[in-house]
C-alpha positions in Angstrom: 0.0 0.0 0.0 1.6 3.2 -1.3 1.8 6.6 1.0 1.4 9.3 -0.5 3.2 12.6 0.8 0.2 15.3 0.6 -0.8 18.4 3.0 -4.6 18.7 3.5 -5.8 22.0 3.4 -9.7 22.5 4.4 -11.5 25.6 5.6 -15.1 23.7 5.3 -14.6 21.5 8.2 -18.0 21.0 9.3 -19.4 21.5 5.7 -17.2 18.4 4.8 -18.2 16.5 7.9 -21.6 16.5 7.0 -20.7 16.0 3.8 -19.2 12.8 4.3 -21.8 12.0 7.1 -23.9 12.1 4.6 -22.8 9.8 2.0 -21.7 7.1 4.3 -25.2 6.7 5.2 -26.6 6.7 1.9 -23.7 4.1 0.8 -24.7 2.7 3.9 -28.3 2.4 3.1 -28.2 1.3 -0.9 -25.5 -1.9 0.4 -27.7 -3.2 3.3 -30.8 -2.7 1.1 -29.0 -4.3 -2.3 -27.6 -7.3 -0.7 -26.7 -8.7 2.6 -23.3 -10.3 2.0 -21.0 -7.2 2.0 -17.8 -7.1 3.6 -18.8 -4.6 5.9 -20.4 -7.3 7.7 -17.5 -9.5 8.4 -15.4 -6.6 9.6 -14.9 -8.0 13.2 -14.3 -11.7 11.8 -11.9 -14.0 9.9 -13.7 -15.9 7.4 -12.1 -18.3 8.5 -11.2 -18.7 12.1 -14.0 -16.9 12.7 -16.8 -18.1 10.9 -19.1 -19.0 13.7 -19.4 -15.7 14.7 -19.3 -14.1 10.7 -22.3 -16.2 10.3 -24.3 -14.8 13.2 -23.7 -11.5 12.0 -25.0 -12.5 8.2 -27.8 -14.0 9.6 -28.3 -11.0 11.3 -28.0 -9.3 7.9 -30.4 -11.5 6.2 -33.4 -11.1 9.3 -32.8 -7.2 8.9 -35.9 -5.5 6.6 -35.5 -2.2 5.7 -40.1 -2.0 5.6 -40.5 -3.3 9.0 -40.8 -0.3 11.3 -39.2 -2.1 14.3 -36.4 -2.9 12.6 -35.0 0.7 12.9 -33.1 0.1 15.6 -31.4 -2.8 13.8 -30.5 -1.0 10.8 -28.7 1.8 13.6 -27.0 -1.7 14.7 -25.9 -2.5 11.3 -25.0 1.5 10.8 -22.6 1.1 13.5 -20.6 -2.1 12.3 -20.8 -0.3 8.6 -19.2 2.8 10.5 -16.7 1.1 12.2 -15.5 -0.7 9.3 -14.7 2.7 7.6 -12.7 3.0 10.7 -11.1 -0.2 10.7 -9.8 -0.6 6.7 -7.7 2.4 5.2 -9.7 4.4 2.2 -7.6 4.0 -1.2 -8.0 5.9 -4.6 -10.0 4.4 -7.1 -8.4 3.2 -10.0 -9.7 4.9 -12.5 -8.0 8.4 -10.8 -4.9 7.1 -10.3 -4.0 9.0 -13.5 -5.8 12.6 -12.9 -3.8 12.5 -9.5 -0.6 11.9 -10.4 -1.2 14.4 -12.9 -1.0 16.8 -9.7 1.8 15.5 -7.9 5.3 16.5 -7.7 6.6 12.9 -7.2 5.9 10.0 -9.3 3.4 7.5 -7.6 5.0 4.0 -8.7 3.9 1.6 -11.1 3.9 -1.2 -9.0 2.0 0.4 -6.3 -1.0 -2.2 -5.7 -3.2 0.4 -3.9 -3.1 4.3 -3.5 -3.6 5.4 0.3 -2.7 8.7 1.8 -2.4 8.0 5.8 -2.6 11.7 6.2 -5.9 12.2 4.7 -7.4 8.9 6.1 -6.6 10.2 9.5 -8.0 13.5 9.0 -11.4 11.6 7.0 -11.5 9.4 10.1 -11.5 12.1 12.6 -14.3 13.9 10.4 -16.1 10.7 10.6 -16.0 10.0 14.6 -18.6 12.1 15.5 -20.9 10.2 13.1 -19.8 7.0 14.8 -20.4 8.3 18.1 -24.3 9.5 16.9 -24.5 5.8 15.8 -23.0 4.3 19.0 -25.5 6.2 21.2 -28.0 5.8 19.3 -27.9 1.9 18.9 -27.4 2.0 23.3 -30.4 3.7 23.4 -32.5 1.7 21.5 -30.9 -1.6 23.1 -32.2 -0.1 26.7 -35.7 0.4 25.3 -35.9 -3.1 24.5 -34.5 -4.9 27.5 -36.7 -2.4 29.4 -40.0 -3.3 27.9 -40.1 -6.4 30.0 -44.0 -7.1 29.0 -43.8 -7.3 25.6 -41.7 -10.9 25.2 -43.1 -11.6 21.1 -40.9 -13.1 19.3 -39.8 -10.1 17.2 -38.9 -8.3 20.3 -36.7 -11.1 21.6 -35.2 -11.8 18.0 -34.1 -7.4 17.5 -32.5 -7.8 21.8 -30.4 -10.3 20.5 -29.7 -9.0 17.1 -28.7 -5.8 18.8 -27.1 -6.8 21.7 -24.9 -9.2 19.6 -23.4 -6.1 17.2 -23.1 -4.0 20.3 -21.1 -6.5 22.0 -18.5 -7.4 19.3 -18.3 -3.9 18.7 -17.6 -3.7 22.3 -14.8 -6.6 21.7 -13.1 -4.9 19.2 -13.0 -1.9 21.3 -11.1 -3.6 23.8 -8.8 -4.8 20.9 -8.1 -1.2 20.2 -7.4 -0.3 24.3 -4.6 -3.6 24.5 -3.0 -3.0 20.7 -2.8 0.8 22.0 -0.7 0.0 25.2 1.5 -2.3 23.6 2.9 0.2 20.8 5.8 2.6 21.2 4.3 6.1 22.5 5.3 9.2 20.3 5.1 11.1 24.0 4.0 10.7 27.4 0.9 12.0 26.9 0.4 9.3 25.3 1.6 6.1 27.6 -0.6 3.4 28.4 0.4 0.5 30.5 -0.1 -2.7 30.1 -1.7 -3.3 33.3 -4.1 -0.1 32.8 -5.1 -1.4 29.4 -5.9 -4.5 31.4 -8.0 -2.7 33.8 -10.0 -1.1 31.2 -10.3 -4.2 29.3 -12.3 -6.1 32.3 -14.2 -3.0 33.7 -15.5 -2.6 30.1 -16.2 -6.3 30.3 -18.3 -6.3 33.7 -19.9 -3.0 33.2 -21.1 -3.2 29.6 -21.2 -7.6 28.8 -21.9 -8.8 31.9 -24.6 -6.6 32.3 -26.1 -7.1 28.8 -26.2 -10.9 29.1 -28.0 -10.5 32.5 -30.7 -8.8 31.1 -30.7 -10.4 27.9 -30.9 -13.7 29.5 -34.4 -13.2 31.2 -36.1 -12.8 27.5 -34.7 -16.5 27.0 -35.9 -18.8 30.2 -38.1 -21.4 29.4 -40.8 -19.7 31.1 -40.4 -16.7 29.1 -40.3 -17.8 25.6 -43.5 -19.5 26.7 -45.2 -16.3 28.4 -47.8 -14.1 25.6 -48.0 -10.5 25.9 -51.3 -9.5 26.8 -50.9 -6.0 24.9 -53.1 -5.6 21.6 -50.7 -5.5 18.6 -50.6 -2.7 16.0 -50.4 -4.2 12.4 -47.1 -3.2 12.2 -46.2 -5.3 14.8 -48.0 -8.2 13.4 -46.3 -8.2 10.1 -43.0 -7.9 12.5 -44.2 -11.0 14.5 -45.1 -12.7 11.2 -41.1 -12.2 9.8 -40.1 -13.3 13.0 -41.8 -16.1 13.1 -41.1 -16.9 9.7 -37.5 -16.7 9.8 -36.7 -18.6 12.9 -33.8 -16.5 13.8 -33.1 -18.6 17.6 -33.3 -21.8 15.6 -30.9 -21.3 12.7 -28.7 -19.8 15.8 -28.7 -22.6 17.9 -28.1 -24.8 14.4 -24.6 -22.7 14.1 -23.9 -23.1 17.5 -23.9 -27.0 17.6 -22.3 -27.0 13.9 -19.5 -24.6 15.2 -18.6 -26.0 18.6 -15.6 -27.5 18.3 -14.5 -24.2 17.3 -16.0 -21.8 20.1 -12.6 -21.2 22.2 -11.7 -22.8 25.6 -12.0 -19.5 28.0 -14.9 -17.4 27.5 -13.4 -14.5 29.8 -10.4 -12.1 28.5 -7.4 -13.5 28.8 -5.2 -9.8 28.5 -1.7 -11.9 29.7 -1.4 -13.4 25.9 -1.6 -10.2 23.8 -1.6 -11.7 20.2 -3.9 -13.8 21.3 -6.2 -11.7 22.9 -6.2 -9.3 19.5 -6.8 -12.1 16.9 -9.6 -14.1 18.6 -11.3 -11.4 21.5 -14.1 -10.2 19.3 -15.2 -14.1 18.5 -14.3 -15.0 22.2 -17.0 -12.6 23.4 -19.6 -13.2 20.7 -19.1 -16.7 21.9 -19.5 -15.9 25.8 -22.9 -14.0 24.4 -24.3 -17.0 22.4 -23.6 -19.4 25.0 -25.8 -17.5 27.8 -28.6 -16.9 25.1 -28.1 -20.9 24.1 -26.9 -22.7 26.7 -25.8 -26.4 26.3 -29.4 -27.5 27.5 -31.2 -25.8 24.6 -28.6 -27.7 22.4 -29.6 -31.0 23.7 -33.5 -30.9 23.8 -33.2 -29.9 20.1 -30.4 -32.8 19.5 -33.2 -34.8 21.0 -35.6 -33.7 19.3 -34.2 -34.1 16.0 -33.9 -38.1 16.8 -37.1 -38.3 17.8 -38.9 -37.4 14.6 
């Protein structure tokens, strides 16, 4: 990936903030509505190592429709982990300019450069983009609380958008605490900027208990066997019957629980943080918690009453 050596010079900040705002969403909007297999969605996850957890988020994809009012607080979900993949991958320059900008350079861009990426600029478009990001983030919390807080209404569709939600919050949330650990293990340019490795550490866990723990302890009362049998009392809207009807339709819990028991042997030995083994901890701590999720949500009982079922008819 080539540098190039460029000086940004803007006196439209916010202009071009909301500028880019802007067209992020609409990109944003046209790729979850055109088709549900983008990259974007697999921007916490190996395709490989971490397909377990890549699958969950394309089913999550796939349940998503754009018509169903409910599902608003999805797509915000699915806004955030299109956002933070603009944050995580570097922006590059089109082929087809490659020619008109070298055209206004003073140094020749080589021939062999596979791809065109100014950090500069992709700094500066980042930090343009971070309040966006943050919009997203709050947004998506807020719409999470509403639904683990509107304990009477246990439907299906409301149980299916808690986990679908919770689930991109909290890998978001495990990258997040990639980002804290890879930032206290690389050289500081000052002391302003030092970070221990035990401080990372700290932040790491308190993240963990404050923000995961307490997610999967609410989460987990929509999923008791005494729950998913309870009916809400409350009169439905038609909206929320054609939501109910997707829902039902779809069978998002079952194809979840399918993945699990396909994908076990894979799901990693320690569902906690292990911060001690750093390259470790950065390759596989966004699947480890996705995992720790799951496993609350569909615990090893659930797996067996459906293996059980299954041989019985």
């Amino acid at each position: 990936m080539y540098d190039l050596p460029v000086v940004i010079s803007c006196d439209r900040e916010e202009e071009t903030a909301n500028h880019i705002h802007h067209s992020l969403r609409k990109w944003f909007e046209q790729t979850i509505d055109s088709t549900h297999e983008g990259d974007w969605a697999w921007c916490w996850f190996n395709k490989g190592s971490d397909a377990f957890a890549g699958n969950v988020m394309k089913l999550i994809c796939e349940y998503f429709k754009s018509n169903i009012v409910q599902h608003r607080i999805l797509e915000e979900a699915l806004a955030l982990s299109f956002f933070n993949y603009m944050f995580i991958y570097s922006f590059t320059v089109p082929d087809e300019h490659v020619t008109i900008l070298q055209q206004r350079m003073e140094v020749q861009i080589p021939k062999d450069a596979e791809y065109i990426s100014p950090s500069i600029i992709n700094l500066y478009l980042k930090m343009l983009m971070l309040p966006s990001l943050r919009d997203v983030v709050q947004r998506t919390l807020e719409g999470l609380e509403l639904l683990l807080l509107d304990q009477p209404n246990v439907r299906t569709w409301r149980r299916d958008l808690i986990f679908c939600v919770a689930f991109i919050v909290l890998a978001y949330l495990g990258r997040t605490q990639v980002s804290v650990l890879q930032f206290a293990n690389q050289p500081a340019r000052d002391s302003s900027e030092v970070l221990t490795h035990q401080a990372a550490t700290q932040q790491v866990l308190k993240m963990e208990q404050e923000i995961c723990d307490v997610i999967i302890r609410y989460h987990e009362q929509f999923h008791t066997p005494s729950t998913r049998r309870k009916v809400s009392n409350a009169v439905a809207t038609q909206a929320e019957h054609l939501c109910e009807d997707h829902a039902v339709q779809f069978g998002l819990m079952d194809k979840i629980r399918k993945l699990k028991t396909e994908h076990m042997k894979s799901a990693p030995k320690s569902l906690e943080p292990q911060c001690d083994h750093v390259g470790d901890f950065i390759a596989n701590n966004t699947t480890r918690i996705c995992w720790k999720f799951v496993n609350a949500i569909v615990p090893e009982e659930d797996l067996t009453q459906d293996a059980d079922n299954d041989m019985a008819t």
